[in-house]
PyMOL commands that place a pseudoatom at each C-alpha (Angstrom):
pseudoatom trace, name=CA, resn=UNK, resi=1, chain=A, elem=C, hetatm=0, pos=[1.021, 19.216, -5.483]
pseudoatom trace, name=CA, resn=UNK, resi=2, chain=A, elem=C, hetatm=0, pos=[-0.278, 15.742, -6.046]
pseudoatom trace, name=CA, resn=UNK, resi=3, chain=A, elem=C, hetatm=0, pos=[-0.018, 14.223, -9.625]
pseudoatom trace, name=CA, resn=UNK, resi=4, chain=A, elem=C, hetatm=0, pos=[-3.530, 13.282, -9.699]
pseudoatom trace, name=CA, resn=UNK, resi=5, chain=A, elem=C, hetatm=0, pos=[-7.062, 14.527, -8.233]
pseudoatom trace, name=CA, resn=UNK, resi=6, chain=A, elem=C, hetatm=0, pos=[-8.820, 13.707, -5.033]
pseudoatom trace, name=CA, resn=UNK, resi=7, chain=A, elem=C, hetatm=0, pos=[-11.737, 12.369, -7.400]
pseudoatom trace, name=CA, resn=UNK, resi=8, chain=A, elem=C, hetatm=0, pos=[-9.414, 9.913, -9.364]
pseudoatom trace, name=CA, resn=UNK, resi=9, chain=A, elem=C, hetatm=0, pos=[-7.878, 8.471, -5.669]
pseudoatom trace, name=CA, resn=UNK, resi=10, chain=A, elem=C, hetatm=0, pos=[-11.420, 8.176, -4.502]
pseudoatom trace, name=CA, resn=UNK, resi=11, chain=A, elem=C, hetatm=0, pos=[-12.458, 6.485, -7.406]
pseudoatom trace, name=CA, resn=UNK, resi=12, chain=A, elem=C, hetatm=0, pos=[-9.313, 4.151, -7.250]
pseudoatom trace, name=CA, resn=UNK, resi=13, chain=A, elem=C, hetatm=0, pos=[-10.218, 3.452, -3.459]
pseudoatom trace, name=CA, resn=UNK, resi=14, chain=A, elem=C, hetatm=0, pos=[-12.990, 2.289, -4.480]
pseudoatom trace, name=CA, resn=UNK, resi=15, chain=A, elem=C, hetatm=0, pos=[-12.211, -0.414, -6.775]
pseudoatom trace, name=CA, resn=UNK, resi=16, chain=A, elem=C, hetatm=0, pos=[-11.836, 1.540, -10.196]
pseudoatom trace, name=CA, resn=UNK, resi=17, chain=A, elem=C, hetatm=0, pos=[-9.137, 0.043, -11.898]
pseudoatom trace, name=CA, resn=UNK, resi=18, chain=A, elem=C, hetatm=0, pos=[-8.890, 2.646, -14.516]
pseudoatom trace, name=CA, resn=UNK, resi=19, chain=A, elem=C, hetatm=0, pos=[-8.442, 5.202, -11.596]
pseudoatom trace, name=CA, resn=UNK, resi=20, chain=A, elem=C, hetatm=0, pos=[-5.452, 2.862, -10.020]
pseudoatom trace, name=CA, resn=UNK, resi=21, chain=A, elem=C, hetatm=0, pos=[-4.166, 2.957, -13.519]
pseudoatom trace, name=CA, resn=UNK, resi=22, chain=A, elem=C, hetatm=0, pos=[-3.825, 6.849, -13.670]
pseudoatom trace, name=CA, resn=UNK, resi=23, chain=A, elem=C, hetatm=0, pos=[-2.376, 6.710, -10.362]
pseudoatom trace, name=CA, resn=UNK, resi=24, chain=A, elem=C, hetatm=0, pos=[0.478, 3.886, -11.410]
pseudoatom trace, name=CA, resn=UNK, resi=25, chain=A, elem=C, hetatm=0, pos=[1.365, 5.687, -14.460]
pseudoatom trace, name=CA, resn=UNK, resi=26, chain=A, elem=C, hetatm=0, pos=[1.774, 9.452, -12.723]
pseudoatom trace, name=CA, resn=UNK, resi=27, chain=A, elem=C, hetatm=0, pos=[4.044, 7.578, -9.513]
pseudoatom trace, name=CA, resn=UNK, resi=28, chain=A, elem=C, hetatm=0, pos=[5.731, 4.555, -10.653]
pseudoatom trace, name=CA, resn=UNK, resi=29, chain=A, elem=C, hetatm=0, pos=[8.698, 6.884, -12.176]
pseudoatom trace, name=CA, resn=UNK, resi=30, chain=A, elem=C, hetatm=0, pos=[8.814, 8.683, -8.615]
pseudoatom trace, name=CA, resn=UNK, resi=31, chain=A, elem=C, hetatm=0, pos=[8.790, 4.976, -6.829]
pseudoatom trace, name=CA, resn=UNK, resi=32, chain=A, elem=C, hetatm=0, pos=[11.629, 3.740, -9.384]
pseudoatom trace, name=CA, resn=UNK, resi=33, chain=A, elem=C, hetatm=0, pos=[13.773, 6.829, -8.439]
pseudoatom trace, name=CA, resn=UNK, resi=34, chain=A, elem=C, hetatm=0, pos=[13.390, 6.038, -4.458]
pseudoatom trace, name=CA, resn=UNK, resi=35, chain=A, elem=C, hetatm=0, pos=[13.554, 2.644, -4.828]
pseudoatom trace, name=CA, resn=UNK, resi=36, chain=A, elem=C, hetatm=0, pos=[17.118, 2.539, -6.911]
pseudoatom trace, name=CA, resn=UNK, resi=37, chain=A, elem=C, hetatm=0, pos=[18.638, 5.185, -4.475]
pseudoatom trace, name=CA, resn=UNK, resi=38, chain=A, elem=C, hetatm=0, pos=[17.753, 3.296, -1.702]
pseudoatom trace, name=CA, resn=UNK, resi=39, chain=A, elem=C, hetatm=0, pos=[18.600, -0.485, -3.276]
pseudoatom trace, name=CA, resn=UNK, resi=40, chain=A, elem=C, hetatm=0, pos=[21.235, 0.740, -5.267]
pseudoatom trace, name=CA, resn=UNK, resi=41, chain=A, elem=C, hetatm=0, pos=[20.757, -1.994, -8.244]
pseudoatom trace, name=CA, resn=UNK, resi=42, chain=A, elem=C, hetatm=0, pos=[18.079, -1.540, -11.001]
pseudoatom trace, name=CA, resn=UNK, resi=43, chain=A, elem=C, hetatm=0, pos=[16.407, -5.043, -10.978]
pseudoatom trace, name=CA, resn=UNK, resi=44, chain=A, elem=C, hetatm=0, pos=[15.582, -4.547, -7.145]
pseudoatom trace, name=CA, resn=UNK, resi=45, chain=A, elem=C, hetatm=0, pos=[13.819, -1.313, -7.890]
pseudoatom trace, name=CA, resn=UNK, resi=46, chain=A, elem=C, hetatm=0, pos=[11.920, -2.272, -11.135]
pseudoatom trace, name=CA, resn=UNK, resi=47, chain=A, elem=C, hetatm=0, pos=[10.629, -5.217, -8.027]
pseudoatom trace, name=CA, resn=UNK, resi=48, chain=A, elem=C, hetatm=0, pos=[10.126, -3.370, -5.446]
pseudoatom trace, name=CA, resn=UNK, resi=49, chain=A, elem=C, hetatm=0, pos=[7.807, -0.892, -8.410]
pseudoatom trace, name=CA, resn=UNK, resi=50, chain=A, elem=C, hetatm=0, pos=[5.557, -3.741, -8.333]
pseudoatom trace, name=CA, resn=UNK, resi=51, chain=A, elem=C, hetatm=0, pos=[5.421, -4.567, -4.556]
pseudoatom trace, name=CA, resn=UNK, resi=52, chain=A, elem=C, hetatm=0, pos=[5.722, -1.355, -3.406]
pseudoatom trace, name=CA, resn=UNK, resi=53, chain=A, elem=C, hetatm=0, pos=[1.681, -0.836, -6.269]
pseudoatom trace, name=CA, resn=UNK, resi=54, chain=A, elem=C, hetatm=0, pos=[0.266, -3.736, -4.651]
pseudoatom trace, name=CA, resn=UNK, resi=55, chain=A, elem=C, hetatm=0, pos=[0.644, -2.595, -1.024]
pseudoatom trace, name=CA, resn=UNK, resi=56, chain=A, elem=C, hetatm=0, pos=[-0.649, 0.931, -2.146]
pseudoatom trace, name=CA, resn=UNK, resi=57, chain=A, elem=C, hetatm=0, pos=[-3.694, -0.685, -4.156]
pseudoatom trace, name=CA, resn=UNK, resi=58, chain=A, elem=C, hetatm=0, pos=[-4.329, -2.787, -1.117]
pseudoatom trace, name=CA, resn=UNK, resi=59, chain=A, elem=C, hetatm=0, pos=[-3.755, 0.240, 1.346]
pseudoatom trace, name=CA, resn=UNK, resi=60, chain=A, elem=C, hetatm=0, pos=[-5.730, 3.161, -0.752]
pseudoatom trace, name=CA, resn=UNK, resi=61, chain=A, elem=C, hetatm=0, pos=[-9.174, 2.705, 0.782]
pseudoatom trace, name=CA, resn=UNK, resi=62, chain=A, elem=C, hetatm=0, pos=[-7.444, 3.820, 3.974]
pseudoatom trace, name=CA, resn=UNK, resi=63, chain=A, elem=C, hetatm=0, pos=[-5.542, 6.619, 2.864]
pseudoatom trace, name=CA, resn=UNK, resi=64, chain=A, elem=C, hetatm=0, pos=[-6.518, 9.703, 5.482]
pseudoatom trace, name=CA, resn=UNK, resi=65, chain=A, elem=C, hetatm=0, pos=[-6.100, 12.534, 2.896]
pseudoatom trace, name=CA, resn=UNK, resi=66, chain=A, elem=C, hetatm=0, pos=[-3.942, 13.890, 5.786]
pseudoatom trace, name=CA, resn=UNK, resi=67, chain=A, elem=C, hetatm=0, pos=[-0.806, 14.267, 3.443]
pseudoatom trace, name=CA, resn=UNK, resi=68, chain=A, elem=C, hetatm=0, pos=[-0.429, 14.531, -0.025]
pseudoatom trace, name=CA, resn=UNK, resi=69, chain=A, elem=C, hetatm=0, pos=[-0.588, 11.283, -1.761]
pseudoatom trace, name=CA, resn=UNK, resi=70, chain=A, elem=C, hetatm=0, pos=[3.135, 11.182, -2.968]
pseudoatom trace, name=CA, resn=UNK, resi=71, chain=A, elem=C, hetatm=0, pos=[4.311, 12.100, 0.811]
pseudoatom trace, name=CA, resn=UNK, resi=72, chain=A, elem=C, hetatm=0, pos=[2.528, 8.345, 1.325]
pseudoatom trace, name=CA, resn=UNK, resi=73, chain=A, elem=C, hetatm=0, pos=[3.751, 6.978, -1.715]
pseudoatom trace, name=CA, resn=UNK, resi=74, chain=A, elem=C, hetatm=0, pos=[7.113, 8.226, -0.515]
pseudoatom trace, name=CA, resn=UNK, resi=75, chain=A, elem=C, hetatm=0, pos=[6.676, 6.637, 3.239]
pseudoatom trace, name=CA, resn=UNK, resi=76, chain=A, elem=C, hetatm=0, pos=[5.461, 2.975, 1.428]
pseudoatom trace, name=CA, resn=UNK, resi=77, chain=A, elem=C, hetatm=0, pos=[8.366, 2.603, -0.895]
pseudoatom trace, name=CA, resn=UNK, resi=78, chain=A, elem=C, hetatm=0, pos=[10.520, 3.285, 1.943]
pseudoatom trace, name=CA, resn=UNK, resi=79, chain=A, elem=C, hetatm=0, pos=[9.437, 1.414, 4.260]
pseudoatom trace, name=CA, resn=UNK, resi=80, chain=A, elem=C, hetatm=0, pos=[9.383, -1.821, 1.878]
pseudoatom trace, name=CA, resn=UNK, resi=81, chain=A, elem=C, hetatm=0, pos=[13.183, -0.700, 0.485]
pseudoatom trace, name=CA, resn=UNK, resi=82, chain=A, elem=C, hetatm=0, pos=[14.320, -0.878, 4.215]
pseudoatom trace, name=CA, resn=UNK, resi=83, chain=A, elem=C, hetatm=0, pos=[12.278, -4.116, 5.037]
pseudoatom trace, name=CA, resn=UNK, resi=84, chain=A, elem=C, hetatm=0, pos=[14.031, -5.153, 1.734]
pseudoatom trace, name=CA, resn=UNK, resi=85, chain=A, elem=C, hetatm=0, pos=[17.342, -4.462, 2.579]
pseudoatom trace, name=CA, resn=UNK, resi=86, chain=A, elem=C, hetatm=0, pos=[16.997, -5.879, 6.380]
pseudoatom trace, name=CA, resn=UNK, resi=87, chain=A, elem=C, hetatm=0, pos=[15.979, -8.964, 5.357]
pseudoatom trace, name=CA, resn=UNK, resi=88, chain=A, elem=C, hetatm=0, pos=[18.494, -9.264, 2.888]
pseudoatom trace, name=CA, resn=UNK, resi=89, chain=A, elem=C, hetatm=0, pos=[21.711, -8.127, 5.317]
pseudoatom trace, name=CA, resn=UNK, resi=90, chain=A, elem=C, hetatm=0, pos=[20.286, -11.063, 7.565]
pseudoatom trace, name=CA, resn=UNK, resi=91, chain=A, elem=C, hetatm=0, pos=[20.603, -13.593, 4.537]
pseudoatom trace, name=CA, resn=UNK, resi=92, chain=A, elem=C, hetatm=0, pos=[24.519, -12.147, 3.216]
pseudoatom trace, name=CA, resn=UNK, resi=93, chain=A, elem=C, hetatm=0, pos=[25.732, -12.907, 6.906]
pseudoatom trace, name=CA, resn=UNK, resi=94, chain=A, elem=C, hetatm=0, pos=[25.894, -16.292, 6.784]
pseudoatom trace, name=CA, resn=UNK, resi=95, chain=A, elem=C, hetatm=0, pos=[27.117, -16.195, 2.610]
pseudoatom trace, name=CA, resn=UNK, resi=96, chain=A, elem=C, hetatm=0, pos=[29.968, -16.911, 1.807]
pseudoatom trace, name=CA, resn=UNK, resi=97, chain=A, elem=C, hetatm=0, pos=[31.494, -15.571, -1.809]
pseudoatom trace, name=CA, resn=UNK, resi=98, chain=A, elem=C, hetatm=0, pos=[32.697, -19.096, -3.648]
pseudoatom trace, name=CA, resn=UNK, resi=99, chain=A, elem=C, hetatm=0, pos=[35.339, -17.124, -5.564]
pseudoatom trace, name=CA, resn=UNK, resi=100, chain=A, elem=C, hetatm=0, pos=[36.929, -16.360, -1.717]
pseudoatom trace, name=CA, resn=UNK, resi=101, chain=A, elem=C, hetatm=0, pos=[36.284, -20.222, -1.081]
pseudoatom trace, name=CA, resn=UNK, resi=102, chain=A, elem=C, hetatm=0, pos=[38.271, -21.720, -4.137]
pseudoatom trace, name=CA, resn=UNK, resi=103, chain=A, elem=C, hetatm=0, pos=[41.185, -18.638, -4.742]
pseudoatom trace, name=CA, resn=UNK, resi=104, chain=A, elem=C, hetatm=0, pos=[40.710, -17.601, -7.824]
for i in range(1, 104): cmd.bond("trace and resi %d" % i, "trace and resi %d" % (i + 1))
show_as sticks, trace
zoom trace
């Protein structure tokens, strides 16, 4: 069961900010959750809350209505927590930790 209705998403696709709003409010503890079990530290999630809203805003006028709205939710945090965490292995390869460098 979806935390808001079919008329509020519509709405929301269709520009209505106060729609998007409802929408933020009933899924952005939901995103939080995913996000900190997948990053595994709190200031990554509360970031990738606010990415992960601006795809969905940006995305909403083509959602399909073919799964529930949190199932997509779900599937766009995801996604950006593993594009997250791919681009930042790629970075920590190269880094070096300067307490390892200087021995203390």
């Amino acid at each position: 069961m979806d935390l808001v209705s079919d008329e509020i998403l519509r709405k929301a696709a269709s520009g209505d900010v106060e729609a998007f709003e409802q929408i933020y409010r009933a899924y952005a503890p939901f995103v939080f959750n995913v996000a900190l079990r997948m990053l595994q530290r709190r200031e990554d999630a509360e970031e990738a809350v606010q990415e992960v809203f601006v795809t969905v805003y940006s995305k909403l006028k083509g959602f399909m209505f073919r799964s529930s709205l949190k199932t997509w939710v779900y599937r766009v945090t995801a996604n950006h927590c593993i594009n997250y965490l791919n681009k930042h292995k790629r970075h920590e390869k190269g880094r070096v930790d300067l307490e390892d460098v200087i021995g203390t």
